[in-house]
Every structure is written in structure tokens, then in C-alpha cells.
C-alpha positions in Angstrom: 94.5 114.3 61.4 94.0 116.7 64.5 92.1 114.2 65.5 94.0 111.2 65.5 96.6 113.8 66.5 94.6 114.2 69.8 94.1 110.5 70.3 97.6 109.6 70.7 98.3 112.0 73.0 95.2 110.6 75.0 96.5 107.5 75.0 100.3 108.7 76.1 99.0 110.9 78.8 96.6 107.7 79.7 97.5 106.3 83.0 97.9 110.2 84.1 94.7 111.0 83.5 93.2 107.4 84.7 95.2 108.7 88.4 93.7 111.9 87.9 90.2 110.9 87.7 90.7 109.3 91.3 91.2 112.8 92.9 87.9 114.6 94.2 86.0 116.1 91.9 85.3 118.8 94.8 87.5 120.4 97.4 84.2 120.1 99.3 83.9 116.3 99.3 87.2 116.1 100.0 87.3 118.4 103.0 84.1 116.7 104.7 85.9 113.2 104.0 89.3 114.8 105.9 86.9 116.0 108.5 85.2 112.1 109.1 88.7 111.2 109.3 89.9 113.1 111.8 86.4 113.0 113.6 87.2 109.2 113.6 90.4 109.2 114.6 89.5 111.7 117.7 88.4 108.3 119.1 90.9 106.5 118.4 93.6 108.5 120.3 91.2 109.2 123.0 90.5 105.2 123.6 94.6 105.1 123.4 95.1 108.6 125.4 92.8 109.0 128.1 94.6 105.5 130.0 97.4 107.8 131.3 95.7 110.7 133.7 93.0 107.8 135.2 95.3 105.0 135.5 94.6 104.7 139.3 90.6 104.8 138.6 91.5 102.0 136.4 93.2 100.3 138.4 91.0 100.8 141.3 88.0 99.6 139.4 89.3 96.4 138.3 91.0 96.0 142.3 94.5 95.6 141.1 97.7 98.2 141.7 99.0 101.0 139.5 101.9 99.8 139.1 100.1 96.2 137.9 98.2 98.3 135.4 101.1 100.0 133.9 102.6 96.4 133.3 99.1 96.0 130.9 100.0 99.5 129.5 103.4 98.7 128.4 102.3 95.3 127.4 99.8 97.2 125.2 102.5 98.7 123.3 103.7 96.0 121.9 100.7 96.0 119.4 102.8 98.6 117.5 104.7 96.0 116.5 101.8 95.1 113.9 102.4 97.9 112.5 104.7 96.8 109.5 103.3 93.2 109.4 99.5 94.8 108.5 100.4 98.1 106.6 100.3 96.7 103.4 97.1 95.1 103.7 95.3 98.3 102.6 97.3 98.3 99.3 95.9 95.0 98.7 91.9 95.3 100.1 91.4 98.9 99.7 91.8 101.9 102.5 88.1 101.8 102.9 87.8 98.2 104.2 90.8 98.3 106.6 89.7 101.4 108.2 86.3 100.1 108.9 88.0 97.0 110.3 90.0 98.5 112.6 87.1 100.6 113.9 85.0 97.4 114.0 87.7 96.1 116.2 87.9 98.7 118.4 84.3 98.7 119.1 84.2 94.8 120.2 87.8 95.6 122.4 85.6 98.1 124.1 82.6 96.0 125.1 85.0 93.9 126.8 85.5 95.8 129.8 81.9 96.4 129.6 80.6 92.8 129.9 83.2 91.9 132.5 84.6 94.1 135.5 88.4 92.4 135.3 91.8 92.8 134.5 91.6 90.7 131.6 89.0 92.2 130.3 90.4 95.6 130.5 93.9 94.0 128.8 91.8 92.8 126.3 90.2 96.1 125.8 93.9 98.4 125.9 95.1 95.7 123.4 92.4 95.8 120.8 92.5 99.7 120.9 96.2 99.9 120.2 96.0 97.0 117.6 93.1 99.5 115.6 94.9 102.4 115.6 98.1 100.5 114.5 95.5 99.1 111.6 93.9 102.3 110.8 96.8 104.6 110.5 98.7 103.6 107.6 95.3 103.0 105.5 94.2 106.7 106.8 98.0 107.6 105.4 97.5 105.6 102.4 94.2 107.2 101.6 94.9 110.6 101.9 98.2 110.0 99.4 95.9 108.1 97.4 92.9 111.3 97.2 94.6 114.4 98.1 96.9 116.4 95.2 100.8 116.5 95.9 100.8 119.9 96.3 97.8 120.1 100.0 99.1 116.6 101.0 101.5 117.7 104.1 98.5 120.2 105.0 96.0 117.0 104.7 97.8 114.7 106.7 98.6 118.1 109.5 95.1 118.1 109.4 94.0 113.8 110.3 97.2 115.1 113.5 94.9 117.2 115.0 93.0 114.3 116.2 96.0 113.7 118.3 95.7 117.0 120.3 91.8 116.4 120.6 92.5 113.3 122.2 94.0 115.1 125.4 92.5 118.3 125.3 88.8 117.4 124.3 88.6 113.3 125.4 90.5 112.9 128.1 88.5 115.4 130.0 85.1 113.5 128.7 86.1 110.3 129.7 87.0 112.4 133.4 83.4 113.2 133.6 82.2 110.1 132.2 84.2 107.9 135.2 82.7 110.2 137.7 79.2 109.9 136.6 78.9 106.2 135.9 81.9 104.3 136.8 85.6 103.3 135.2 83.9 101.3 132.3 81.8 103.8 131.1 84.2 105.8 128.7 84.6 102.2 127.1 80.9 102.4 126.3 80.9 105.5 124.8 83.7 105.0 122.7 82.6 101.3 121.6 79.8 103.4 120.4 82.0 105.9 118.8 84.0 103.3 117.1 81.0 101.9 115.5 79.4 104.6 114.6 82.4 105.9 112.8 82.6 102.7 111.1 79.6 103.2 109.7 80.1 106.3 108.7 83.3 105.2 107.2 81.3 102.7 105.1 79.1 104.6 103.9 80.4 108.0 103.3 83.9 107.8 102.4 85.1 107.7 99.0 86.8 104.7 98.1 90.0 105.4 95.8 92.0 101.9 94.2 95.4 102.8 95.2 97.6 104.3 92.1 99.7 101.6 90.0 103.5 102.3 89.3 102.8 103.2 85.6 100.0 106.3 86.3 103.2 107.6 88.9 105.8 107.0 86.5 107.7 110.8 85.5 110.8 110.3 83.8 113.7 112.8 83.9 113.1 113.8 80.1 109.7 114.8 80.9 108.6 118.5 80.4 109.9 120.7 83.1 107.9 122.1 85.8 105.5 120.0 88.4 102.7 117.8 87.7 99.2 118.4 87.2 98.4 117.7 91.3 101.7 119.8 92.4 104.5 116.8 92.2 108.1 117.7 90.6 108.7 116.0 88.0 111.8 113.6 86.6 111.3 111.5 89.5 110.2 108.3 89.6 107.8 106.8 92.0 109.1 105.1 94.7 108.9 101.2 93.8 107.1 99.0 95.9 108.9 97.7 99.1 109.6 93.8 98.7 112.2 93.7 101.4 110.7 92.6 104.8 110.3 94.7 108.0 113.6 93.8 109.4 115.4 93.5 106.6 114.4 97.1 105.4 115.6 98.3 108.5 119.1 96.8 108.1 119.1 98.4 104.7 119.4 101.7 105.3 121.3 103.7 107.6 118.8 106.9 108.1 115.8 104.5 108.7 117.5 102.7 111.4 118.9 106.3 112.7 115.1 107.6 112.8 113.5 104.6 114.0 116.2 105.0 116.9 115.4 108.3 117.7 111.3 107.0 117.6 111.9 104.5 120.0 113.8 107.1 122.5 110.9 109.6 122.3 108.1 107.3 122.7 110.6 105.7 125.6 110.4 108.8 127.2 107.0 110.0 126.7 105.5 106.4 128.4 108.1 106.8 131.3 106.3 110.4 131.9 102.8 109.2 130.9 102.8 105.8 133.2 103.1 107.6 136.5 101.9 111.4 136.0 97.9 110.0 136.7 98.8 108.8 139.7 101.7 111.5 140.8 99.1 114.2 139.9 95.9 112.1 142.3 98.3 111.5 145.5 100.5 115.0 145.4 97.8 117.3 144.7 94.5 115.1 145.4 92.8 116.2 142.3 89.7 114.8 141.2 88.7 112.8 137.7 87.6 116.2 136.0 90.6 117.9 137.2 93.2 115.0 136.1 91.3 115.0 132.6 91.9 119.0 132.6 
């Protein structure tokens, strides 16, 4: 009887335990996958980043104006606007294969530049960049919600953010040099390279987790008290998947059309600053490439 005793509550606690068996089985593999992420992703905001300080060596290299260049730039952020169309893919195909994809695509935006010294190319090269990171953000999102425990999943994701500071403070000054050594196009080459590699890496190293289903999230309110096994409260239920398109999800709620307001005025702002500090910084001051990556 204990035993059959011990079998239905294997079979009730089921799709828990299925969910649970996703999670690392070390905090070591899953640090050294956080840390490929972010490694990754370093490259990503750089190639995204590192446009602003040397937007006149840009500019100069492919013989057009600033201010023609900025045009690109702006033009490049409407590949954000993929963002909800290509979110959901990873849910569908897995976090692995998206992120690779996106890094794949990266990498060919990047030889672009390199094969021809023009405008377009360099277009082409800005757009593909901003299209990856708008494909490899969510699926990084998704993965770590998918691998890391309720309860380190805010520290996780603080962790993938410091890719964003790296960007500035560690690429932008590499690309700097990079420019000054071998010409505009050469921090396309390295980070072409990069890209690929970190696909690679991607494929090869990172753990693949199938993204949970509704039933092993389920908690019902009569549930015993006190969080989950990974840190979660319980007597919630999962959020239910979205079916509701972009725009009509935004017209459904008032607090996501109140915070995708306030996004759109801070990244307003920020590209008004960003477009013309490169080129305020080169003709007020007369600093060099290393000095505008510093």
C-alpha cells in the first residue's frame, strides 16, 4: 500500500517534477551558460552601441554627412518593431535555435560593410544588427525563465544587463582602436567574427530547455501554503498564453499602454542625445577615435 501510496502522489506531483527536471542539475552549468550569454550579448550591444561616439568616422568612410547617417540610424530603429511579430517564435522552435539565428544573422549583416565600402552596405549592416538583437532578446528572456529557479531569476536576468554596460565601457572603446588601426569597417569584421563564433558556441554549449507547458505551472489557490519548490508563491496561476495580437494587447490594457509610453519617451530621448554627442564631442573638443570610445 505505501507503495501504491507513493505512486499516486508521483503521478499528482507529475508535471511538477517533469518542469523540475528541466532546471540545471548544477549551479555551475548554469552559471557558465549565464556567462556565454552575456559574453554573447556583449556583442550584440556593442555592434548596436558603438554607432553613436564614431558616427562621423562612419560617415566619413562611406563619403556621406552626419546628419545623412543619423537618418540610417533612426531608420535602424524601426527593426524594434519586429520585436512582437518574432518573440513567440522561440516558444514554438526552441530558445536555442532562435538565438543562434539571430547571431547567424548578425554575422552576415556584418560582412556587408566589409565586402562593399557604401552607404547601403553599411544600412544593410545597422539593420541586420538591430533586427538580431530584437530576435535574440526575448529567446535569451525566455531561456533564462525557462532554466533558472523563481527564486535567482531577477538576479539572472541583472546579470545577461551587464552586457549592456560592457557594450559602452569595454566595446565601444575596441571598436575606437580598431577604426584607427585599420579603417571604419574593421569593427564589423571583428564582430562578424564574434557573432559567429558565439553562435557556435551557442550551438554547441548551451543547454537546450523545451519551454514549460501550462499544466507543469499550474498552482491553484487551495494548494499547500508557502512557495514552490524553485522559489514561486503559490495559489497563482500561470499566466495563460497571449492570443491577442500586438496592437490589440496594447489597447487592452491601460498600464501596458502607460509603460510602453513612457518606453518610447526614454528611448526618444536617449537617440536625440546619442545621434549628435559623436560628432559634438569630435568638432568642440577635437578628440580622437580612442578618446570618443573612452
Amino acid at each position: 500500500m505505501p507503495v501504491a501510496g507513493a505512486a499516486v502522489r508521483q503521478r499528482q506531483r507529475g508535471p511538477r517534477l517533469t518542469h523540475a527536471l528541466r532546471r540545471p542539475t548544477t549551479e555551475n552549468g548554469q552559471a557558465r551558460d549565464l556567462l556565454l550569454l552575456t559574453l554573447v550579448r556583449v556583442a550584440l550591444n556593442t555592434g548596436l552601441r558603438f554607432v553613436y561616439p564614431f558616427l562621423p568616422a562612419l560617415a566619413r568612410g562611406v563619403g556621406v554627412s552626419t546628419r545623412s547617417l543619423s537618418q540610417v540610424v533612426a531608420l535602424r530603429a524601426l527593426a524594434g518593431l519586429i520585436g512582437p511579430a518574432v518573440g513567440s517564435i522561440s516558444d514554438r522552435r526552441g530558445r536555442r535555435p532562435v538565438m543562434v539565428a539571430a547571431l547567424l544573422l548578425m554575422a552576415l549583416g556584418c560582412s556587408m560593410p566589409a565586402l562593399a565600402a557604401s552607404l547601403g552596405a553599411l544600412a544593410l549592416a545597422l539593420i541586420a544588427i538591430a533586427m538580431a538583437k530584437a530576435i535574440f532578446d526575448p529567446a535569451l528572456q525566455g531561456w533564462v525563465a525557462d532554466r533558472v529557479p523563481y527564486a535567482s531569476r531577477g538576479r539572472a536576468i541583472a546579470v545577461t544587463e551587464l552586457s549592456w554596460a560592457a557594450a559602452l565601457l569595454l566595446g565601444a572603446p575596441a571598436c575606437g582602436w580598431l577604426i584607427g588601426a585599420f579603417g571604419w569597417r574593421a569593427p564589423f569584421v571583428a564582430l562578424g567574427l564574434a557573432a559567429g563564433a558565439g553562435a557556435l558556441a551557442v550551438m554547441r554549449m548551451l543547454a537546450e530547455v523545451a519551454p514549460p507547458d501550462a499544466e507543469g505551472w499550474r498552482r491553484t489557490k487551495a494548494g499547500p501554503a508557502g512557495p514552490t519548490a524553485d522559489g514561486a508563491p503559490r495559489g497563482l496561476d500561470p499566466p495563460t498564453p497571449i492570443s491577442l495580437g500586438p496592437l490589440a494587447l496594447l489597447g487592452a490594457d491601460r498600464s501596458i499602454r502607460a509603460l510602453t509610453a513612457f518606453i518610447v519617451c526614454l528611448m526618444l530621448g536617449n537617440e536625440l542625445l546619442l545621434v549628435v554627442f559623436g560628432e559634438w564631442l569630435e568638432s568642440a573638443f577635437g578628440l580622437r577615435l580612442g578618446a570618443l570610445g573612452l
